[in-house]
N, C-alpha and C positions, 0 to 999 in steps of 0.2 A: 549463526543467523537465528539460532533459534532462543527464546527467553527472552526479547524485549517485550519490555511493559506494556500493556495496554493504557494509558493513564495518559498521554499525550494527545489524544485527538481520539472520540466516539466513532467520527465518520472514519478515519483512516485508526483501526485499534489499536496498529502499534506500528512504528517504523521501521521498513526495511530497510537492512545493512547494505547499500547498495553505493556504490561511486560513479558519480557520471555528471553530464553535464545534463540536463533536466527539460530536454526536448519530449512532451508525451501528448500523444493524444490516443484516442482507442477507433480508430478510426481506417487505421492499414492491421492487415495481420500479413507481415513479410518479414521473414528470416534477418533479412538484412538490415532491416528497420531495428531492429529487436538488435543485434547485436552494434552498431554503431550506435544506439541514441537511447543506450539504458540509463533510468530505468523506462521500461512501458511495458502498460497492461493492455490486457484484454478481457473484457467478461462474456463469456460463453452461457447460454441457458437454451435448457434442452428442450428439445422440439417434438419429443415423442413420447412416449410411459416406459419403454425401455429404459430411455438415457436417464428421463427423470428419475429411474427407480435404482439405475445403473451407476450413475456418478451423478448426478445434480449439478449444479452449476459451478463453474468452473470460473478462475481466474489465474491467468495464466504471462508472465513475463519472463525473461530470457534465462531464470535458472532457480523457476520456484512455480510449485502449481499448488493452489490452494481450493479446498473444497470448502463448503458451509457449514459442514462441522468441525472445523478446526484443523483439520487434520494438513498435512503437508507431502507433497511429495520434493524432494531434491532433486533438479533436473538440469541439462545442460544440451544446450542444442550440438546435433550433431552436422556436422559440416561436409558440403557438398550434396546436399540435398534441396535441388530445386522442382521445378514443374508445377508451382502449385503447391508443394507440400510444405510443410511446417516441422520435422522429426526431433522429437525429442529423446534423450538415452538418460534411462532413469537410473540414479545412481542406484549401486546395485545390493540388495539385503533390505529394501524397503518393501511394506506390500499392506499399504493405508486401508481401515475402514473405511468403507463409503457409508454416503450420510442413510443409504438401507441398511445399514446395520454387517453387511456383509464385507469382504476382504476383496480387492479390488479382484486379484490373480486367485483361484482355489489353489489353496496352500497344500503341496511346500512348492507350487510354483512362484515367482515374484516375479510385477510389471519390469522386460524389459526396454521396450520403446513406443510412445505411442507417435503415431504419423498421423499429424493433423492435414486435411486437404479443401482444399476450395472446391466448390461446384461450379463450372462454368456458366451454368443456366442460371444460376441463384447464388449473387454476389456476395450476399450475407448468409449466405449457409455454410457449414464445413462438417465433413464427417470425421470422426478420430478412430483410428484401429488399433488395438492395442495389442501387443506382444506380450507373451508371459514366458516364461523358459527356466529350469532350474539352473544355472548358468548362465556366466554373459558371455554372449555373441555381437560380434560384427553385423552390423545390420545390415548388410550387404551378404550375410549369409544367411539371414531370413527369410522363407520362402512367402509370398504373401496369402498364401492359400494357408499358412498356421497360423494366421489370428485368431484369435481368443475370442472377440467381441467386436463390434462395430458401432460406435455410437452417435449419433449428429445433432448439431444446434445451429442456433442463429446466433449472431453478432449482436452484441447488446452496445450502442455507443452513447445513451442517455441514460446509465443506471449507475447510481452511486450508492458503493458497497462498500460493506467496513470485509477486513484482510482477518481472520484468525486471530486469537489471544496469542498467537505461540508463534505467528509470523504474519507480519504485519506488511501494509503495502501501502504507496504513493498511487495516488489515484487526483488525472489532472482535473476530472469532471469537479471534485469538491472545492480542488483552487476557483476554477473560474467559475463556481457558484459563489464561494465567499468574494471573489475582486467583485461581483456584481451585485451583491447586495451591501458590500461596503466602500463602495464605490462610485460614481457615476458612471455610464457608459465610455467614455471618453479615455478611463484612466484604467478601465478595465484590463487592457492588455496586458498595458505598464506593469500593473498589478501581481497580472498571472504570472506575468515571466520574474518580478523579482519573489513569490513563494517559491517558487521552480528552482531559483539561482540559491536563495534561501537553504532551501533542502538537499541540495546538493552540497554544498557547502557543512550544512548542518553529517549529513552521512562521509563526506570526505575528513571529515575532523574528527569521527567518530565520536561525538560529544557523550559523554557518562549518561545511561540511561535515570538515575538518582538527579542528576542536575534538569533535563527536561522535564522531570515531574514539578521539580520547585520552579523552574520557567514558567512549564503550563501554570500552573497558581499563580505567579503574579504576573503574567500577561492577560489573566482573566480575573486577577481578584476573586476568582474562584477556589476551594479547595475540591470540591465536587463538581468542577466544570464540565461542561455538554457542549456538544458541535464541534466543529472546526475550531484549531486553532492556529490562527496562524504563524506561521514557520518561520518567515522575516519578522517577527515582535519575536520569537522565541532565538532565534540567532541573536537578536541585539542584546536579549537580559545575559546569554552566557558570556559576551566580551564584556560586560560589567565587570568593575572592577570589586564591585559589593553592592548585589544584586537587591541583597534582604535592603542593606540600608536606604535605596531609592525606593523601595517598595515602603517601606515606614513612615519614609519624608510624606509619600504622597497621601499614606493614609490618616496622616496626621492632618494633613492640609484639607483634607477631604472631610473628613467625620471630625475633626477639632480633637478629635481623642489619638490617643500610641495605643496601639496593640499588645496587649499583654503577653504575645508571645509568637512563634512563629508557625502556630497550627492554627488561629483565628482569622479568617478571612471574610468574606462577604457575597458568602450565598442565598443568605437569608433579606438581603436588602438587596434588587437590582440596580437600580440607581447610584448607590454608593458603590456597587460593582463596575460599573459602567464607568463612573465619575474617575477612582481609583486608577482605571485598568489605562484608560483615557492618558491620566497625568504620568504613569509609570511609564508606557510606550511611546510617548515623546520624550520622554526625558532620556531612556534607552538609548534610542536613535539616538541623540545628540551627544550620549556621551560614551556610546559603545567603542570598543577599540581592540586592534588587532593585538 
């Protein structure tokens, strides 16, 4: 999972390696949800100067948590844990820098499970208690009086975040910004759910990280593209049968000129990027194929 590029999408830095059908919103935080209808996130941000200084904000889906520094934990939810709780069993010989600069576990201890829980009183709050232990245990033979730390946040479900350079994440908030600003209302859903179907698709084929970088360039006529890109235009250029060669037709048709080679693109000219990107992803579409 770990080493995809960051080069495919700013908002989303890199894609996770994840298979599933592409039901997400950030909106439940329940075990069950989380394990039927991967991938989905969640963004945690901390509620107090502890957590802040503790772990900083957190984003979290059914077997990866990621901090703001980059950093990774490998995780996997642990089954049969309900009531409100969230338990996760961190794989085990990890023990991440947090973004204070510190080790999450004082070494040679390493995180063994943190148990996320709801507050009844406050629907968007959740506390995390973390496990440390030089060994791994049964979490059923944890006492809860040996936590390590105690941390709590709020539920963030309007906040679009880029994932780590070193593991990367789907996140639905940026689909249904880009269906809404490339879109009318109307068609918005439509939208969302074929990036959704897109991306799942795109991670169930495992497509060559090498080949979504030349996608992302010519579904933006960008070589240094920014923002979202989107997932159904990048699914269509890979069932190209000769990606570059519809990318040349267009820019030929566009600027009257051929491209002297395959590093020249048009980031310096929006219009002609626009124009390019325009005639390349219609033409995709129409001639993509399994």
């Amino acid at each position: 999972m770990r080493g995809w590029p960051a080069m495919v999408v700013t908002v989303l830095v890199a894609l996770v390696l994840a298979i599933a059908s592409a039901h997400a919103d950030n909106e439940r935080f329940d075990a069950s949800e989380l394990a039927r209808d991967a991938p989905q996130y969640f963004v945690l941000l901390p509620e107090d100067p502890q957590t802040t200084d503790g772990t900083g904000e957190l984003r979290l889906s059914e077997n990866g948590i990621d901090l703001t520094n980059g950093e990774l934990l490998d995780v996997m939810l642990e089954q049969g844990n309900g009531g409100g709780h969230l338990v996760y069993k961190v794989d085990y010989g990890q023990n991440p820098i947090m973004p204070s600069g510190r080790r999450l576990c004082p070494p040679p201890l390493n995180p063994l499970y943190l148990d996320f829980s709801t507050l009844p009183d406050q629907p968007d709050s959740y506390q995390m208690t973390l496990y440390c232990g030089s060994r791994p245990v049964p979490f059923s033979a944890i006492s809860p009086t040996r936590s390590a730390a105690v941390f709590h946040y709020r539920r963030a479900t309007d906040t679009l975040w880029a994932h780590s350079a070193t593991e990367g994440g789907y996140l639905h908030g940026a689909m249904a910004q880009y269906c809404a600003t490339a879109h009318d209302p109307a068609r918005m859903a439509a939208c969302t759910r074929q990036e959704e179907t897109a991306y799942a698709t795109i991670m169930a084929r495992q497509v060559p990280p090498p080949l979504l970088r030349q996608c992302a360039a010519y579904v933006t006529a960008r070589h240094d593209h920014t923002g979202y890109v989107s997932f159904a235009h990048l699914l269509d250029c890979t069932r190209l049968r000769d990606s570059r060669a519809v990318f040349d037709y267009c820019s030929l048709r566009i600027t009257g000129q051929k491209r002297q080679d395959d590093t020249r693109f048009f980031d310096a000219s929006p219009p002609q990027a626009r124009g390019v990107a325009l005639c390349f992803n219609a033409l995709a579409a129409q001639q993509a194929r399994d």
